[in-house]
PDBQT receptor file of N, H, CA, C and O in Angstrom, charges set to zero:
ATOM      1  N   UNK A   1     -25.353  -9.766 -21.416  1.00  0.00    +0.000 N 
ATOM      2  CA  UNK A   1     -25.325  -8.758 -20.370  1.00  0.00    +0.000 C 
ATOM      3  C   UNK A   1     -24.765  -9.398 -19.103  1.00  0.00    +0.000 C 
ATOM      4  O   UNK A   1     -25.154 -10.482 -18.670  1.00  0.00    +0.000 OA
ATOM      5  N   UNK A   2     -23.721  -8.561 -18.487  1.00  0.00    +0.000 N 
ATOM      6  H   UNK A   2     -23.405  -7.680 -18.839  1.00  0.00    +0.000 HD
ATOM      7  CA  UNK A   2     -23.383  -9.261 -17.641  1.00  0.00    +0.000 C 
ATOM      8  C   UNK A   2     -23.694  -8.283 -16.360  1.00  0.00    +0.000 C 
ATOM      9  O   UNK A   2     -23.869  -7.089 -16.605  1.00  0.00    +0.000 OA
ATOM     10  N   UNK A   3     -23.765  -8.716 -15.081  1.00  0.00    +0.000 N 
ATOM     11  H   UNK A   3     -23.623  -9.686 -14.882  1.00  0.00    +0.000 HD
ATOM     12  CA  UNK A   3     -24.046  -7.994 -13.677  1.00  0.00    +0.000 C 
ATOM     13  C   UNK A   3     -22.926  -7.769 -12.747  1.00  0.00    +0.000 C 
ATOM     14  O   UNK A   3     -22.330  -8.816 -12.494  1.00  0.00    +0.000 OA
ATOM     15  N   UNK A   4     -22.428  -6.653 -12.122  1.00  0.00    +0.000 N 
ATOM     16  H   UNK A   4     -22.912  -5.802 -12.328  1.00  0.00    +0.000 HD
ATOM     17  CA  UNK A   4     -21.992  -5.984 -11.664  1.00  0.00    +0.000 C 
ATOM     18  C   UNK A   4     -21.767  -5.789  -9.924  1.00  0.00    +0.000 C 
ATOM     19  O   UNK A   4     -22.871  -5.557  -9.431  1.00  0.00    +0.000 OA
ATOM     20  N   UNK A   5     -20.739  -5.813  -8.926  1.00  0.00    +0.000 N 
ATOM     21  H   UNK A   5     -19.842  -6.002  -9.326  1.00  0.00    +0.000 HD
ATOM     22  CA  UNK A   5     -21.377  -5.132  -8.101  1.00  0.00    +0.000 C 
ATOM     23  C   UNK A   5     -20.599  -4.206  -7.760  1.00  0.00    +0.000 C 
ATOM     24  O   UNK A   5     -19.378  -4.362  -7.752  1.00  0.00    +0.000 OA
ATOM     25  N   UNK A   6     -21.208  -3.056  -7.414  1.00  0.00    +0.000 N 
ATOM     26  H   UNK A   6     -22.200  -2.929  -7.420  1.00  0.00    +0.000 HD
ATOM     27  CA  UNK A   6     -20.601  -1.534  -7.384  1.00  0.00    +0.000 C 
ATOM     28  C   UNK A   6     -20.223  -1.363  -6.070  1.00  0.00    +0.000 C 
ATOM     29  O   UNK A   6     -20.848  -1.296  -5.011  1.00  0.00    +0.000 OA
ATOM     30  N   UNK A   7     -18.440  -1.277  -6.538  1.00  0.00    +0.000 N 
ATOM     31  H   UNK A   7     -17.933  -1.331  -7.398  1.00  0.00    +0.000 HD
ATOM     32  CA  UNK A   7     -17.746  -1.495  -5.380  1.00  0.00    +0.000 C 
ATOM     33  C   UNK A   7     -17.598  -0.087  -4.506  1.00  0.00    +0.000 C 
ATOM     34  O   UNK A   7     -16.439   0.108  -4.140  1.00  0.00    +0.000 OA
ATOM     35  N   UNK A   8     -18.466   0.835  -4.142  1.00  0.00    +0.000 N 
ATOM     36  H   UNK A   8     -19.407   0.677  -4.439  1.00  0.00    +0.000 HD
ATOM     37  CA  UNK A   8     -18.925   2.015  -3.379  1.00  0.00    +0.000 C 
ATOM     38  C   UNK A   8     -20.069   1.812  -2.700  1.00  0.00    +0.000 C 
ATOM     39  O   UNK A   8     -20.263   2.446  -1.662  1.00  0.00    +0.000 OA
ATOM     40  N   UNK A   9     -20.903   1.000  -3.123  1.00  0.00    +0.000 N 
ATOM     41  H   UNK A   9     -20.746   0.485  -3.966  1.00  0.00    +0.000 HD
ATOM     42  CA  UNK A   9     -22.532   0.913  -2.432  1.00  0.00    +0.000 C 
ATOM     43  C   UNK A   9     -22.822  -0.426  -2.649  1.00  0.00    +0.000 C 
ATOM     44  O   UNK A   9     -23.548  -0.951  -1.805  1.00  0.00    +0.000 OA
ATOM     45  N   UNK A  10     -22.513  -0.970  -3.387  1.00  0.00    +0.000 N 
ATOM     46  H   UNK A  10     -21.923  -0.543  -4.073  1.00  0.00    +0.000 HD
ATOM     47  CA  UNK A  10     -22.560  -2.982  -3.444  1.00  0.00    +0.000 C 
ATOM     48  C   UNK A  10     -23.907  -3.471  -4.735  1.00  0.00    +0.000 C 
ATOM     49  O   UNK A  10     -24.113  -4.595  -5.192  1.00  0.00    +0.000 OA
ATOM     50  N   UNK A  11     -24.600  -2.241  -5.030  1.00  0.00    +0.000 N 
ATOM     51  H   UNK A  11     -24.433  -1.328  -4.659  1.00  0.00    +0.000 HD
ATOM     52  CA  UNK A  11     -25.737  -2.433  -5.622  1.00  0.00    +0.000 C 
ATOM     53  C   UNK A  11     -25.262  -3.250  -6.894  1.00  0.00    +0.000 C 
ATOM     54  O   UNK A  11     -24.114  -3.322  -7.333  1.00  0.00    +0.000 OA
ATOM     55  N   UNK A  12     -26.546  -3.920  -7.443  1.00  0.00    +0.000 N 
ATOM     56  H   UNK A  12     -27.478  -3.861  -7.087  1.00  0.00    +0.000 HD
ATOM     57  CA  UNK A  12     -25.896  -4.691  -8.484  1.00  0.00    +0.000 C 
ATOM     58  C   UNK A  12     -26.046  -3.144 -10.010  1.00  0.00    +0.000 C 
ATOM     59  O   UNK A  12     -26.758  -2.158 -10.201  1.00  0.00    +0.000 OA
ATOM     60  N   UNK A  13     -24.917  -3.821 -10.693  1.00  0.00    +0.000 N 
ATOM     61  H   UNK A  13     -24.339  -4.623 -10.538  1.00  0.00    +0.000 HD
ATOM     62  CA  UNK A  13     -24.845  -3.006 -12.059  1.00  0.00    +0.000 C 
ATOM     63  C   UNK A  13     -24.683  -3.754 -12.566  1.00  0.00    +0.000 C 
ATOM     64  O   UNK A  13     -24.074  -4.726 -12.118  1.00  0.00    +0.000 OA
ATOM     65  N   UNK A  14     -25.530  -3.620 -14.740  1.00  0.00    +0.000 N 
ATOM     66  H   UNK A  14     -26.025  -2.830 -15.104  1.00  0.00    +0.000 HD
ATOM     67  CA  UNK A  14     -25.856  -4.373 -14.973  1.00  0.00    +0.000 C 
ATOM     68  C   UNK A  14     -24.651  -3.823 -16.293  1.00  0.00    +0.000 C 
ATOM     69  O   UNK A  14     -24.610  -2.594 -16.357  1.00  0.00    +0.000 OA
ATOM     70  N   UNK A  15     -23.871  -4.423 -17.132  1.00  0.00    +0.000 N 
ATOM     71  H   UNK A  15     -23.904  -5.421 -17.080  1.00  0.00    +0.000 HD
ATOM     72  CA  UNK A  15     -23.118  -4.008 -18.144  1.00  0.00    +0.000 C 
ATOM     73  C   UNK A  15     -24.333  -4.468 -19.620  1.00  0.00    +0.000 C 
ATOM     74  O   UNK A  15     -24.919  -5.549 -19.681  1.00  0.00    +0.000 OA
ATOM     75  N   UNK A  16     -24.453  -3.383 -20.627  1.00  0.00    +0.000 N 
ATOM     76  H   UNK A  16     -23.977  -2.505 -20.577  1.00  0.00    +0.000 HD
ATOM     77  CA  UNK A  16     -24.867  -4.131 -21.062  1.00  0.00    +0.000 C 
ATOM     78  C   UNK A  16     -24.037  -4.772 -22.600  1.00  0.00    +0.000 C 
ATOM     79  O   UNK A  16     -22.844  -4.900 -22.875  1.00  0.00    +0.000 OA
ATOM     80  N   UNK A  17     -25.157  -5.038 -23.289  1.00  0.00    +0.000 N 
ATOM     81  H   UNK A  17     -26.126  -4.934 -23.066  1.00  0.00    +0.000 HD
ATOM     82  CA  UNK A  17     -24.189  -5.860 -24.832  1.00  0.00    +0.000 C 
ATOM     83  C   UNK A  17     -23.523  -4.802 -25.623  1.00  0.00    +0.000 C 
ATOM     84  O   UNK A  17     -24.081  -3.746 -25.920  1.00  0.00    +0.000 OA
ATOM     85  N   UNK A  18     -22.394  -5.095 -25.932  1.00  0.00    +0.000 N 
ATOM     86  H   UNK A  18     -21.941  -5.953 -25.691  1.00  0.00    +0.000 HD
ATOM     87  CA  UNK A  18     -21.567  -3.950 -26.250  1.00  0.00    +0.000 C 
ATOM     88  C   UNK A  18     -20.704  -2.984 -25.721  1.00  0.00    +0.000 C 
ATOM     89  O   UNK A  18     -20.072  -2.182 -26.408  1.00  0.00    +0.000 OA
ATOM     90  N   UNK A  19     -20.671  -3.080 -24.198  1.00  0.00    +0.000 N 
ATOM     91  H   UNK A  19     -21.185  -3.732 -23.641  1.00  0.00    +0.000 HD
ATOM     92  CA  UNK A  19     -19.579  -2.190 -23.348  1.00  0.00    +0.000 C 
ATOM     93  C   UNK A  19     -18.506  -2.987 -23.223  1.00  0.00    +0.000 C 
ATOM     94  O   UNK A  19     -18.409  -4.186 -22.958  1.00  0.00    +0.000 OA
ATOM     95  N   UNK A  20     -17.406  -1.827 -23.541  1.00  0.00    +0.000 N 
ATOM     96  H   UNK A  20     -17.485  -0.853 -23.756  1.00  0.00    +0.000 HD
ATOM     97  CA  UNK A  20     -16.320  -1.962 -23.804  1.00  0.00    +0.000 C 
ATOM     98  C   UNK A  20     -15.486  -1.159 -22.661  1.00  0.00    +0.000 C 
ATOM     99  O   UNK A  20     -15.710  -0.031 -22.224  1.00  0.00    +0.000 OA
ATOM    100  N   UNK A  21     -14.306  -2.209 -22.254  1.00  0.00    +0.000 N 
ATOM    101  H   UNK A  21     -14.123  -3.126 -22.609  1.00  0.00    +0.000 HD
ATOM    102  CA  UNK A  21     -13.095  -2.064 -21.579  1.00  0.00    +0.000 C 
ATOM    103  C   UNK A  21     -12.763  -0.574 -21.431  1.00  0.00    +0.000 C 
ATOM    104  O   UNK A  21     -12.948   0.025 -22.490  1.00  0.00    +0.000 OA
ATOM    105  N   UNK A  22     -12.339   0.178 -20.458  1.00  0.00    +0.000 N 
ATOM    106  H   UNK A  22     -12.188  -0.308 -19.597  1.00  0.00    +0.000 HD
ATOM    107  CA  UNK A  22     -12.537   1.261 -20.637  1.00  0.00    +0.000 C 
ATOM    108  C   UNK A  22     -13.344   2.361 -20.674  1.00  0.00    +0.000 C 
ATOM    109  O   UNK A  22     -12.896   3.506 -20.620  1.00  0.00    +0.000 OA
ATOM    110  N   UNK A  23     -14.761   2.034 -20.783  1.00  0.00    +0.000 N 
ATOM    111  H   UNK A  23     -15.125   1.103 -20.827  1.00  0.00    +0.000 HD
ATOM    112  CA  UNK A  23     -16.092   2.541 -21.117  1.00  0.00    +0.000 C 
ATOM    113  C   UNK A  23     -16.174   2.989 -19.320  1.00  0.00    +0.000 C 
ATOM    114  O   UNK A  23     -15.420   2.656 -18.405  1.00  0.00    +0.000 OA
ATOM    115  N   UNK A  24     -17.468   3.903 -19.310  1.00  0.00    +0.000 N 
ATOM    116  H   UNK A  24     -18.080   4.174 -20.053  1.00  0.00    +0.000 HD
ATOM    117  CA  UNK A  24     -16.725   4.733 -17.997  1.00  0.00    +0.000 C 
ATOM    118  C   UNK A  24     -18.828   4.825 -17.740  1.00  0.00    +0.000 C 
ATOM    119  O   UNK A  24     -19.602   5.606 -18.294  1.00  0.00    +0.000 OA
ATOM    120  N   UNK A  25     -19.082   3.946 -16.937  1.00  0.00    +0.000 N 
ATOM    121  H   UNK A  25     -18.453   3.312 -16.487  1.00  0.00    +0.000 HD
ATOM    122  CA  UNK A  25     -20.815   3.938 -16.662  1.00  0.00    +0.000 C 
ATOM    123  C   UNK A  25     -20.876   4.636 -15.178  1.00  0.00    +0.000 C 
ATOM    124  O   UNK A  25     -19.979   4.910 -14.381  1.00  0.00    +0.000 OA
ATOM    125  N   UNK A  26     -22.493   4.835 -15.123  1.00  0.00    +0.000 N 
ATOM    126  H   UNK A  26     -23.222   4.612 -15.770  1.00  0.00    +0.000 HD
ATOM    127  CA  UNK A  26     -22.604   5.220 -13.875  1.00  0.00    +0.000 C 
ATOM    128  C   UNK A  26     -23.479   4.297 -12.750  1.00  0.00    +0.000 C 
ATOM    129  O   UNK A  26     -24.553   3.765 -13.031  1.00  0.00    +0.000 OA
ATOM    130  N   UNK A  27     -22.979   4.229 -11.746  1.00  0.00    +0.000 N 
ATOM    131  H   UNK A  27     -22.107   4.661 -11.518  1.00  0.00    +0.000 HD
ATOM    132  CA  UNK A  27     -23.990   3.166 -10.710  1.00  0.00    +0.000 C 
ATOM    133  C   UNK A  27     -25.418   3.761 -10.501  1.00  0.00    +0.000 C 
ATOM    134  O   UNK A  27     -25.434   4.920 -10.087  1.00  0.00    +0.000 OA
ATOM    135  N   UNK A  28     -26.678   3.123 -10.732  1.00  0.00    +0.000 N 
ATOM    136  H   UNK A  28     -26.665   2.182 -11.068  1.00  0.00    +0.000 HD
ATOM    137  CA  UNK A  28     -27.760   3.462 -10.810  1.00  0.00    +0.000 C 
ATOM    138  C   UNK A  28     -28.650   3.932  -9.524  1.00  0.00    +0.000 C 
ATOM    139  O   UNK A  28     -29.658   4.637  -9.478  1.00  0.00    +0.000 OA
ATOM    140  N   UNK A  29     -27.689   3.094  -8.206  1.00  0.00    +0.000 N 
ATOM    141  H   UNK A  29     -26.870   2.521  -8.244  1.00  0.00    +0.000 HD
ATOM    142  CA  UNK A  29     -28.063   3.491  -6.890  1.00  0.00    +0.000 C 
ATOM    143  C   UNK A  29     -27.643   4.538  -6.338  1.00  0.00    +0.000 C 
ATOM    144  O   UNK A  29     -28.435   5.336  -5.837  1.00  0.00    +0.000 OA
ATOM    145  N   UNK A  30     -25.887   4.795  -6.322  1.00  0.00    +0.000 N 
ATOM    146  H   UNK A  30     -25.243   4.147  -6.729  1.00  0.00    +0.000 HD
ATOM    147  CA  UNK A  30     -25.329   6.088  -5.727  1.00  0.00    +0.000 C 
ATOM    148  C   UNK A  30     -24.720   7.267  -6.669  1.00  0.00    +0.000 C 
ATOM    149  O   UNK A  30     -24.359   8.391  -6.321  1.00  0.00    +0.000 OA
ATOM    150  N   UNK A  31     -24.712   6.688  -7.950  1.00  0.00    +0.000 N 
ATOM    151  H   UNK A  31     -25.005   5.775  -8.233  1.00  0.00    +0.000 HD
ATOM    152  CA  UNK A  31     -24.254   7.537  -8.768  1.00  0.00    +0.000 C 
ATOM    153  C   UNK A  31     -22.638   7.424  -9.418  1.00  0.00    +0.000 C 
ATOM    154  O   UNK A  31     -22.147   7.813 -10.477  1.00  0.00    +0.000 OA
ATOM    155  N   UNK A  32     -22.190   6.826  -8.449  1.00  0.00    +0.000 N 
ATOM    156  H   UNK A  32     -22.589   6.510  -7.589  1.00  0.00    +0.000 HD
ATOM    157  CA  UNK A  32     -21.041   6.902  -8.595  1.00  0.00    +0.000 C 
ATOM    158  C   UNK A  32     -20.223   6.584 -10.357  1.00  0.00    +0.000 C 
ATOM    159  O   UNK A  32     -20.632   5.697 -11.107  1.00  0.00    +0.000 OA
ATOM    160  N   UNK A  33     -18.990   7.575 -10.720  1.00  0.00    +0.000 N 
ATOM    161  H   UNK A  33     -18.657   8.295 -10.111  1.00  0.00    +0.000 HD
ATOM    162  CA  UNK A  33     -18.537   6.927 -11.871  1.00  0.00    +0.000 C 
ATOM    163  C   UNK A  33     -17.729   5.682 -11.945  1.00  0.00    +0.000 C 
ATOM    164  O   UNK A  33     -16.735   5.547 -11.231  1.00  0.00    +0.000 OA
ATOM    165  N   UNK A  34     -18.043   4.939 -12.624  1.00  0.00    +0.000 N 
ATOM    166  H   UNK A  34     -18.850   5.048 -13.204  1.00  0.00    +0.000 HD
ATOM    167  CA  UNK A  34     -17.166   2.994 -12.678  1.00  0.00    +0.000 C 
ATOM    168  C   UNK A  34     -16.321   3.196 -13.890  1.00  0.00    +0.000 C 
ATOM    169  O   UNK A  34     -16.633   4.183 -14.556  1.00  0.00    +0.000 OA
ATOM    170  N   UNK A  35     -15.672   2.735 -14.171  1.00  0.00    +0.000 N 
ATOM    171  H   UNK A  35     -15.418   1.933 -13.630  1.00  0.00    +0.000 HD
ATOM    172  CA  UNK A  35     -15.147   1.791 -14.975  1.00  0.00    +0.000 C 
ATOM    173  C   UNK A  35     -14.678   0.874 -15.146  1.00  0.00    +0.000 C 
ATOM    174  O   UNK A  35     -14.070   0.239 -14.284  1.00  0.00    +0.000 OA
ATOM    175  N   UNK A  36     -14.866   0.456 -16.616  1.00  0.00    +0.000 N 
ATOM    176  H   UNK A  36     -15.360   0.972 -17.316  1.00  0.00    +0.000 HD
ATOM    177  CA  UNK A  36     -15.142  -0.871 -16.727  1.00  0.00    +0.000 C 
ATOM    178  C   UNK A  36     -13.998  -1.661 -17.275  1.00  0.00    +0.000 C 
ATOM    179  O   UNK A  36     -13.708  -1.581 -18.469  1.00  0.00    +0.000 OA
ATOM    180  N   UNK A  37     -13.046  -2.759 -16.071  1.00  0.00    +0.000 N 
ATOM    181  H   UNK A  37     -13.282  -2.824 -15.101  1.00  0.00    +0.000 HD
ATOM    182  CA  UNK A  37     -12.021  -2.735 -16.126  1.00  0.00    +0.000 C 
ATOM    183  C   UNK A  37     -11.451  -3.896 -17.313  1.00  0.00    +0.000 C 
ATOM    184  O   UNK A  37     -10.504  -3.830 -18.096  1.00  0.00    +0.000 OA
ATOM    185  N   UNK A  38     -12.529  -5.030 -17.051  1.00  0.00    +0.000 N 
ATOM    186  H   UNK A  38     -13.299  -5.084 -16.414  1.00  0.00    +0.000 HD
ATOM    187  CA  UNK A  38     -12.325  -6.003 -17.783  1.00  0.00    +0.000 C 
ATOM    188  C   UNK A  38     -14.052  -6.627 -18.906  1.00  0.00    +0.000 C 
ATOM    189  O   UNK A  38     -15.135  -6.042 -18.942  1.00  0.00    +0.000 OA
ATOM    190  N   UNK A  39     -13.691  -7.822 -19.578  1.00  0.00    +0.000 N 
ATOM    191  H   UNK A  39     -12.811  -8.297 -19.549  1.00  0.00    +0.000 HD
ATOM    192  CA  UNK A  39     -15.523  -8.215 -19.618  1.00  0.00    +0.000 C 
ATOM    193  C   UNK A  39     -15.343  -9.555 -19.618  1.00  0.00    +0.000 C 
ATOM    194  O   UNK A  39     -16.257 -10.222 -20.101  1.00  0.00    +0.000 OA
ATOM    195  N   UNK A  40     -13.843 -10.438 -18.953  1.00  0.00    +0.000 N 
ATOM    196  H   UNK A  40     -13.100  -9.896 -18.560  1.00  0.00    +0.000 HD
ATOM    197  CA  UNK A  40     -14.375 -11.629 -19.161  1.00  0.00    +0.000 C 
ATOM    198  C   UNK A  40     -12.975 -12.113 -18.065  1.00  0.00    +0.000 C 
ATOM    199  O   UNK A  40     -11.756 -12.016 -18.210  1.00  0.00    +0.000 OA
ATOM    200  N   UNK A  41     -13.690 -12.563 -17.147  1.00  0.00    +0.000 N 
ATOM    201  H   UNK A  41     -14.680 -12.642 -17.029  1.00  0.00    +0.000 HD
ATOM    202  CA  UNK A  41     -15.449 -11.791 -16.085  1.00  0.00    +0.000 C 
ATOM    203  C   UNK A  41     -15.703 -10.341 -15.896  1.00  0.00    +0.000 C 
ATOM    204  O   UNK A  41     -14.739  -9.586 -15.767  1.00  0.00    +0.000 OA
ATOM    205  N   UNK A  42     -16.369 -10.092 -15.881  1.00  0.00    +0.000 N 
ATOM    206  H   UNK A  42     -17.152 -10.705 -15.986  1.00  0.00    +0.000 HD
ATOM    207  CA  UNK A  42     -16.439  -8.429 -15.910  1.00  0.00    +0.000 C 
ATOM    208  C   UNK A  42     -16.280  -7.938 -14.306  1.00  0.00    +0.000 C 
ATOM    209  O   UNK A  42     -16.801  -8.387 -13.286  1.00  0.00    +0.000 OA
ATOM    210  N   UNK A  43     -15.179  -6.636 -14.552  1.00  0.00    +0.000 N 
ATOM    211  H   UNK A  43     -14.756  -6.270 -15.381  1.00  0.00    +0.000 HD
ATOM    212  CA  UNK A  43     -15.207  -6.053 -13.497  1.00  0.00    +0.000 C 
ATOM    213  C   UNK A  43     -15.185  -4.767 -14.032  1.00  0.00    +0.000 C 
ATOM    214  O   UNK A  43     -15.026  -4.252 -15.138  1.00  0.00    +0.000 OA
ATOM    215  N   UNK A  44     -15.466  -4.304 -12.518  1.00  0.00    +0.000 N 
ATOM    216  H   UNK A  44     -15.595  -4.723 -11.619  1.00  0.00    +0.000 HD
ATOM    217  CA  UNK A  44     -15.410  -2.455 -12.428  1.00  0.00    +0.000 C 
ATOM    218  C   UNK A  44     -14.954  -2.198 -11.277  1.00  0.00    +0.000 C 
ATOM    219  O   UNK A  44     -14.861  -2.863 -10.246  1.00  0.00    +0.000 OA
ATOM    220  N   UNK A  45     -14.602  -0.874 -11.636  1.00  0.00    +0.000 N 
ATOM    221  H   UNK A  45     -14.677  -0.333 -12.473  1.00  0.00    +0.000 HD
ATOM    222  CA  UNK A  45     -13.725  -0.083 -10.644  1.00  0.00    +0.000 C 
ATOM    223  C   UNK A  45     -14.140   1.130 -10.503  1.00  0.00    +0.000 C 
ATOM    224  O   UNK A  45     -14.856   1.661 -11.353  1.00  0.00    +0.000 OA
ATOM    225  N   UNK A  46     -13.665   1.863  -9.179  1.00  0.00    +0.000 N 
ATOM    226  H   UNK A  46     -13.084   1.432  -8.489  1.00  0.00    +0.000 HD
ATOM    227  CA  UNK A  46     -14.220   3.546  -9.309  1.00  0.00    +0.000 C 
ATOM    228  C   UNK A  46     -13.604   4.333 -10.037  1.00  0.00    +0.000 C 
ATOM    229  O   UNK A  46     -12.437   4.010  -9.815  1.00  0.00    +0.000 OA
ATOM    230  N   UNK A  47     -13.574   5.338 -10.925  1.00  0.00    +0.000 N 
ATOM    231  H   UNK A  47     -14.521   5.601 -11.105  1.00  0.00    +0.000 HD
ATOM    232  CA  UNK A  47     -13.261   5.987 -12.074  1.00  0.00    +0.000 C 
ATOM    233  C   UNK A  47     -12.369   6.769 -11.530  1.00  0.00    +0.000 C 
ATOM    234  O   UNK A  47     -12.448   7.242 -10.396  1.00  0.00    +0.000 OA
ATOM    235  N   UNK A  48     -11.327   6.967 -12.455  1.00  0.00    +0.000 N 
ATOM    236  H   UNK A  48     -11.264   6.583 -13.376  1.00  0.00    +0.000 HD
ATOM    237  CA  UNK A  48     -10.482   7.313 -11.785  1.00  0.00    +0.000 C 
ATOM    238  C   UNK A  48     -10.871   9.536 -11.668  1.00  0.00    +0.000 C 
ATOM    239  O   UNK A  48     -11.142  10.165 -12.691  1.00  0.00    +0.000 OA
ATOM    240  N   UNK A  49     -10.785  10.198 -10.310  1.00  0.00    +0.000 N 
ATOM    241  H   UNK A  49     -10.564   9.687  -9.480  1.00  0.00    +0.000 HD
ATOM    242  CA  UNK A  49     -10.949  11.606 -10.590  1.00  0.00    +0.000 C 
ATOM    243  C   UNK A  49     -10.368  12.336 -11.401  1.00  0.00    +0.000 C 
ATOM    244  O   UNK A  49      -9.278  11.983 -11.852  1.00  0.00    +0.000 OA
ATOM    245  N   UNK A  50     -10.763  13.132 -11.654  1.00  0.00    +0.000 N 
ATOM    246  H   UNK A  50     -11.648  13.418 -11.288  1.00  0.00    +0.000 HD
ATOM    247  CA  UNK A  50     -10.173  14.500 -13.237  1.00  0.00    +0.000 C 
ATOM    248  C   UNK A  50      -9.527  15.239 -12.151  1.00  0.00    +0.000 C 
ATOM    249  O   UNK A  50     -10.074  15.309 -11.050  1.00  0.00    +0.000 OA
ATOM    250  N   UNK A  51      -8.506  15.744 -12.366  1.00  0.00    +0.000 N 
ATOM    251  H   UNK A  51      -8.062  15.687 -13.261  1.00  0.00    +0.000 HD
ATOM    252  CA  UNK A  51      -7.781  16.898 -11.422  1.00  0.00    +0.000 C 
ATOM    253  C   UNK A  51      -8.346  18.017 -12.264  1.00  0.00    +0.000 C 
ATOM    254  O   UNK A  51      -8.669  18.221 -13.434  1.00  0.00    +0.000 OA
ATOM    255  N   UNK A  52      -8.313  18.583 -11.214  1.00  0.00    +0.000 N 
ATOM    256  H   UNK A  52      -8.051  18.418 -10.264  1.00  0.00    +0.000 HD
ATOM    257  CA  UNK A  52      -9.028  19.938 -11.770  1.00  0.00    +0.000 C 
ATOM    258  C   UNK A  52      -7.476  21.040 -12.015  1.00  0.00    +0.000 C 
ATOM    259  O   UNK A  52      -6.381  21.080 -11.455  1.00  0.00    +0.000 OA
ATOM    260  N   UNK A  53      -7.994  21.670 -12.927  1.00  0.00    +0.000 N 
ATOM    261  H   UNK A  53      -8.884  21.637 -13.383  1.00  0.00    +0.000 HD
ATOM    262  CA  UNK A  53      -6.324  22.666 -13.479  1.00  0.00    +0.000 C 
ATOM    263  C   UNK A  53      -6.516  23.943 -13.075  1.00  0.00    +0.000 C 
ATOM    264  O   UNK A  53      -5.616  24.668 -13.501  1.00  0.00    +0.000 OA
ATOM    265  N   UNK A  54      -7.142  24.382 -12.573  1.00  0.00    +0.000 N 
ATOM    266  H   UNK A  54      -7.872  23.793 -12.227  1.00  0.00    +0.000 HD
ATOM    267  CA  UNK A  54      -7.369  25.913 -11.717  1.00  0.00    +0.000 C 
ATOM    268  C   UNK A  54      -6.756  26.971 -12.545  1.00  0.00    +0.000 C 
ATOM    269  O   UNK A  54      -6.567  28.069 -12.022  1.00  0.00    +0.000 OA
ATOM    270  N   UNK A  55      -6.401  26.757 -13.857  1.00  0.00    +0.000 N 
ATOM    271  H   UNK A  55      -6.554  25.865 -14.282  1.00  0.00    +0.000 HD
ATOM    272  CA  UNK A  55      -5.679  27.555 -14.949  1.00  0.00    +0.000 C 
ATOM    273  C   UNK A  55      -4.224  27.999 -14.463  1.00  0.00    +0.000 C 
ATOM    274  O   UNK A  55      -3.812  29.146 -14.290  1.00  0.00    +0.000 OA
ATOM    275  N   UNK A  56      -3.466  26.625 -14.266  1.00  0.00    +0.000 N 
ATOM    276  H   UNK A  56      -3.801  25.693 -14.407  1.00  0.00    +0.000 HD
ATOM    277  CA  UNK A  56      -2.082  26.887 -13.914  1.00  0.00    +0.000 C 
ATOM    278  C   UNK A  56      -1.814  26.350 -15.057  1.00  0.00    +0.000 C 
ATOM    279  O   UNK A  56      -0.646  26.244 -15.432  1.00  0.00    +0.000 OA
TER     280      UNK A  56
């Protein structure tokens, strides 16, 4: 398991055994969506937003 810090609020996040590159967690303090960019060293990033399609 590796630890985290959540680059929106700084809190630590904890990855655990088995998350994978790509894998899309949430920060336990602000909520925010991460993903998870690498695991060796592990980083994260803020997820990227969904555009919304307003049915165009």
């Amino acid at each position: 398991m590796s630890t985290v810090s959540c680059p929106e609020c700084a809190a630590d996040v904890k990855l655990e055994a088995g998350t994978e590159v790509g894998e899309i967690i949430v920060c336990p303090d602000c909520g925010v969506d991460l993903e998870v960019t690498a695991l060796s060293p592990a980083t994260i990033q803020l997820a990227p937003m969904e555009q919304e399609d307003w049915g165009e």
